[in-house]
C-alpha positions as CSV (number, residue, x, y, z in Angstrom):
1,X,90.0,73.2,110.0
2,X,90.1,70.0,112.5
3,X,92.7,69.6,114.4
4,X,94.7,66.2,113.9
5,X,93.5,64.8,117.1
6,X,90.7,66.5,119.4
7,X,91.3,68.9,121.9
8,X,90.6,68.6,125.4
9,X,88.8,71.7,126.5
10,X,90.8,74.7,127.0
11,X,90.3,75.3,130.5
12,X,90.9,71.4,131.8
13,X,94.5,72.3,129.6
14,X,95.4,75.1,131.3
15,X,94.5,73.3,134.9
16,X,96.5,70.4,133.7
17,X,99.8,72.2,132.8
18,X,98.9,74.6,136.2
19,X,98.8,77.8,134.3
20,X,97.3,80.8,135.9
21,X,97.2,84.3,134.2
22,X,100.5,86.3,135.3
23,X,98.9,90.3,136.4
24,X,102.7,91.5,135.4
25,X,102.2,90.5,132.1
26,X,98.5,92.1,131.6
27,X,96.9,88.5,131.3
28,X,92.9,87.6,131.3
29,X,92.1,83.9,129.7
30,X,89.6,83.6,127.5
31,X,87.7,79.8,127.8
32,X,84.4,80.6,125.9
33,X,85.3,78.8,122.6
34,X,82.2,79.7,120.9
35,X,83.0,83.8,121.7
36,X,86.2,83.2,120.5
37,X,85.3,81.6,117.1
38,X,83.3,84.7,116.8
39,X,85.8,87.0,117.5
40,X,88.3,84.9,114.5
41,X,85.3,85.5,112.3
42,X,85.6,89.3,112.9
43,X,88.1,89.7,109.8
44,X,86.3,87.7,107.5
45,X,87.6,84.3,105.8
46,X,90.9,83.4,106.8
47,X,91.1,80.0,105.6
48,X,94.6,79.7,103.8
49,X,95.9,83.2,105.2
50,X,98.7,84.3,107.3
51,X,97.6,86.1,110.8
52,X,99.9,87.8,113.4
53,X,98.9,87.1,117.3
54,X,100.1,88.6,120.1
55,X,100.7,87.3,123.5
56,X,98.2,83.8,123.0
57,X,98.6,83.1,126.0
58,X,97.4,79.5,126.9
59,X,96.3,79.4,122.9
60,X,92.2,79.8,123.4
61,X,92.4,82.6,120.3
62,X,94.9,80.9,118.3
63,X,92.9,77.4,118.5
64,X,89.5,79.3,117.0
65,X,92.1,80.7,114.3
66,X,93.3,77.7,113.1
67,X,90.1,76.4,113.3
68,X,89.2,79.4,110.8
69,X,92.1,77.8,108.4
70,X,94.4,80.9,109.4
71,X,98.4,80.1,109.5
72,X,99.1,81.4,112.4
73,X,102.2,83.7,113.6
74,X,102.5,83.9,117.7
75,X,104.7,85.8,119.8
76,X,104.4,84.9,123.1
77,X,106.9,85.6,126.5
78,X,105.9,83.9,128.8
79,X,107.6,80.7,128.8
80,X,104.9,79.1,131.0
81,X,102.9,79.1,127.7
82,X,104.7,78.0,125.1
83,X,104.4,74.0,126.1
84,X,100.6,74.4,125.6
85,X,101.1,76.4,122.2
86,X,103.6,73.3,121.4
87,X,100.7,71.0,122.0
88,X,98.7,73.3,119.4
89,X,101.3,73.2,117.0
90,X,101.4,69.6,116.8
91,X,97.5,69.2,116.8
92,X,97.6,72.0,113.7
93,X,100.5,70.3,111.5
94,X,102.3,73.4,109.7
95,X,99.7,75.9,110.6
96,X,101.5,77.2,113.6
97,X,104.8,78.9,114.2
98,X,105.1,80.3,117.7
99,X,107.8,82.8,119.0
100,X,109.7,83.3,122.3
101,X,109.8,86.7,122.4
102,X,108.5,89.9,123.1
103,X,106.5,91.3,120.7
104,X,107.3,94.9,121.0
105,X,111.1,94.0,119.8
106,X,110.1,91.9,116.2
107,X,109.4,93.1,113.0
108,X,106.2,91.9,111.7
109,X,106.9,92.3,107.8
110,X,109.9,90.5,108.4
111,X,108.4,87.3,110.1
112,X,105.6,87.0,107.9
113,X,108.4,87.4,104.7
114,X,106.7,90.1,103.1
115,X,103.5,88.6,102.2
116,X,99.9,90.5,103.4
117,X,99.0,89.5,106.8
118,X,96.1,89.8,109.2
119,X,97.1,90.8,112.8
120,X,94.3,89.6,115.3
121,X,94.8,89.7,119.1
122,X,93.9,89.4,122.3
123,X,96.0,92.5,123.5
124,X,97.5,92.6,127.0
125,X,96.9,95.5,128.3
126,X,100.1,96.8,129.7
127,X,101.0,97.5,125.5
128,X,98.4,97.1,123.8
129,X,98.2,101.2,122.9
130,X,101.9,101.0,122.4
131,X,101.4,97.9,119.2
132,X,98.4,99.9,118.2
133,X,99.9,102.9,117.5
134,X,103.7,101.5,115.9
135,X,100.9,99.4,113.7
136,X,99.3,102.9,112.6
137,X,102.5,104.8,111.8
138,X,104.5,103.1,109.4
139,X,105.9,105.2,106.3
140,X,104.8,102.8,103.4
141,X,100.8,102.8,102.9
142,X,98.7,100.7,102.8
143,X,100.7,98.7,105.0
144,X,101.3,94.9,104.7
145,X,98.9,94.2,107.5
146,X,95.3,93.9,105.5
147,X,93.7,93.8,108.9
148,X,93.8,94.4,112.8
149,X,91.0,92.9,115.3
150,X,91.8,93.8,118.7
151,X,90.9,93.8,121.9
152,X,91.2,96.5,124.3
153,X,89.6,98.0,127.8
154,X,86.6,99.9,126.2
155,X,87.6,102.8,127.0
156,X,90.1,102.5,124.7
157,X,88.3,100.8,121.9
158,X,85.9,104.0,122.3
159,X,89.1,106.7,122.0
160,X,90.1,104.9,118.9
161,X,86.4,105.2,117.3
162,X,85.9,108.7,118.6
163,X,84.2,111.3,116.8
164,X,85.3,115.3,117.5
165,X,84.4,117.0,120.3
166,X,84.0,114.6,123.0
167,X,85.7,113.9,125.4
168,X,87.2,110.6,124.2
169,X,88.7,112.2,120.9
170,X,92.7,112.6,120.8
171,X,95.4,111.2,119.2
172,X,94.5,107.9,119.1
173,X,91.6,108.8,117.5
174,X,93.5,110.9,114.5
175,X,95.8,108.3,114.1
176,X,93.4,105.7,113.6
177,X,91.4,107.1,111.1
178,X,92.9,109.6,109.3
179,X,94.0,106.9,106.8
180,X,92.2,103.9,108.2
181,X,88.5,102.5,109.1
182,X,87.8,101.8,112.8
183,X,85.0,100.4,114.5
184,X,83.6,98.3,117.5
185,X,82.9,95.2,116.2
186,X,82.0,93.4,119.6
187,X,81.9,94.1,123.4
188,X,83.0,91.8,126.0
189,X,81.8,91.4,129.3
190,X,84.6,91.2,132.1
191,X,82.5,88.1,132.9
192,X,84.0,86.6,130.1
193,X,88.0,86.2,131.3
194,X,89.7,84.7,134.0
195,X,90.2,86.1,136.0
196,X,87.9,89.0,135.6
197,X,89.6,92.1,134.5
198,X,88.2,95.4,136.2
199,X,86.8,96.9,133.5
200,X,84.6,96.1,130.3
201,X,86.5,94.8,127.3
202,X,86.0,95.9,122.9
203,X,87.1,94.6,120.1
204,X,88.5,97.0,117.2
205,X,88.5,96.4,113.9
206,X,90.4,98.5,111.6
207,X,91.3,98.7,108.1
208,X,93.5,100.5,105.8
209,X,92.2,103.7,103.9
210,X,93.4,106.0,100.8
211,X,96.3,108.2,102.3
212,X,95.6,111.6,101.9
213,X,98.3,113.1,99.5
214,X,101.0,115.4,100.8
215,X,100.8,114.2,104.6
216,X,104.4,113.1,106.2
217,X,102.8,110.5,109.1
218,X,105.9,111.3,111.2
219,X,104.7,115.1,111.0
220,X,101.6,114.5,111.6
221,X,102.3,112.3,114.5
222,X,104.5,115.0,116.3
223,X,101.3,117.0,115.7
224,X,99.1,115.1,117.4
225,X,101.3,114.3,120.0
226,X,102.0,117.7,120.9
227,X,98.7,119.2,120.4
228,X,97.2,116.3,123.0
229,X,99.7,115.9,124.7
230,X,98.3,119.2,126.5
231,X,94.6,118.8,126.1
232,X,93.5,121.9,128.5
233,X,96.0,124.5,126.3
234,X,95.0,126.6,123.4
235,X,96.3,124.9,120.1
236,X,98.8,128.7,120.1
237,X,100.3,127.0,122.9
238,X,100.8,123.4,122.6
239,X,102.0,123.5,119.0
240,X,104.3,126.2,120.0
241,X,107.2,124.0,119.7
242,X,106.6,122.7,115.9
243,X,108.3,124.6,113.6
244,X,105.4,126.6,111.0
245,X,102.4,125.3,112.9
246,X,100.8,128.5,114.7
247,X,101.7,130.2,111.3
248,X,99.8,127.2,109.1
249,X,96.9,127.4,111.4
250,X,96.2,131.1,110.6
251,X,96.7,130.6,107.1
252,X,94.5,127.6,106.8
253,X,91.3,129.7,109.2
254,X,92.1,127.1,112.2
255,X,91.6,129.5,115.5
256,X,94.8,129.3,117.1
257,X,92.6,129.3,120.8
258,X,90.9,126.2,119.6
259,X,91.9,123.7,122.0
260,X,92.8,120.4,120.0
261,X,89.9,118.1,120.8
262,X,88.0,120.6,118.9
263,X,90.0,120.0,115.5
264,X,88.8,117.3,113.2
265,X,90.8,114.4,111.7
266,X,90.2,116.7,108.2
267,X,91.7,119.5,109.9
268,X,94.8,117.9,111.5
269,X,95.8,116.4,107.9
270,X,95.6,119.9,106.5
271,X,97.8,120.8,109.0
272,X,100.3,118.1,108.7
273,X,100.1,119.0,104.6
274,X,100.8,122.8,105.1
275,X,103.8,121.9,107.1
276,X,105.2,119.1,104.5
């Protein structure tokens, strides 16, 4: 959709309201409006649907969503921001509700009033693991969210897509597909923000899966947790701690010297089911 009146470019916006990206908060501006457009095309058609975003920033991602037809949903903290979001609000009549707050602290079900949502971001990266993960684990499955396209450093984008037996497999990895779908839909050069981040840049795409039957996610977490959470120790000794599980891995032909980059995604949610 157009936007009532046109937009100046993003970046003369940003120099005009004297915005620079705050290194605290784990900011990198994306300009490129055509990249973005492709990045809000990741989840498919979002003309008339609700999407959660996280940290917009100066608004480049939530302009190419509301371009896309998307209502959008932002949280954003830094106060520096929200005058430019304002400006997008009122450019995007009743598309746009934006938030002062921090997005670790609001309930996403409960902002979007229960409906199915898309969550679509440009993640900072001081918590963008942290949203990933609380977005993975809830209770109820499938979850309200139909859909999450994130960006991350690639390194993590490639721990979240991992297959066993590398060395980027771990938790991450388990928790994002042991009931889900992940993949790299795009790469992005560091080029690409302002200012240029360190290192490379992904975007993940993941969506929700058939649960396996008999698997409590707050077991299997603790499982994972534990078992990675001491990568260079035999499985006998890092899941030591959780009640039954050197027992259920002798009982279910899982070497308790494996060490637990070795155990598949199949694997850890037979172990999580033996210990229901």
């Amino acid at each position: 959709m157009e936007p009532k009146e046109p937009l100046p470019p993003l970046r003369e916006t940003v120099r005009a309201h004297g915005l620079t990206a705050s290194k605290a908060l784990g900011q990198n501006f994306l300009f490129d409006e055509q990249l973005l457009d492709r990045i809000a095309a990741i989840p498919g058609d979002l003309h008339g649907a609700t999407v959660f975003e996280v940290g917009p920033g100066p608004g480049g991602l939530t302009r190419a969503l509301l371009r896309a037809g998307a209502k959008v949903i932002a949280v954003e903290r830094d106060d520096r921001c929200l005058p430019l979001l304002g400006e997008l609000s009122d450019a995007f009549p009743d598309q746009l509700t934006v938030i002062a707050d921090d997005a670790m602290a609001v309930d996403v079900d409960t902002l979007t009033g229960g409906a199915p949502y898309h969550i679509v971001a440009n993640l900072p990266y001081n918590v963008g693991t942290a949203l990933f993960t609380r977005w993975l684990e809830p209770a109820a499955w499938p979850p309200r969210w139909l859909s999450l396209t994130l960006m991350f450093q690639q390194e993590v984008a490639e721990r979240i897509v991992a297959p066993v037996d590398t060395s980027a497999y771990g938790r991450l990895a388990v928790l994002a597909q042991w009931r889900s779908q992940a993949r790299i839909a795009m790469k992005v050069h560091r080029s690409a923000f302002t200012p240029p981040p360190k290192v490379m840049s992904a975007i993940v795409h993941v969506t929700p899966a058939r649960q396996p039957e008999g698997v409590d996610p707050r077991t299997l977490s603790r499982l994972t947790e534990k078992g990675f959470g001491q990568r260079r120790k035999m499985l006998r000794q890092s899941l030591k701690t959780v009640a039954g599980a050197v027992d259920a891995l002798e009982r279910l032909g899982i070497d308790p010297m494996r060490r637990a980059e070795t155990v598949s995604v199949a694997d850890w949610i037979r172990l999580a089911q033996a210990l229901r």
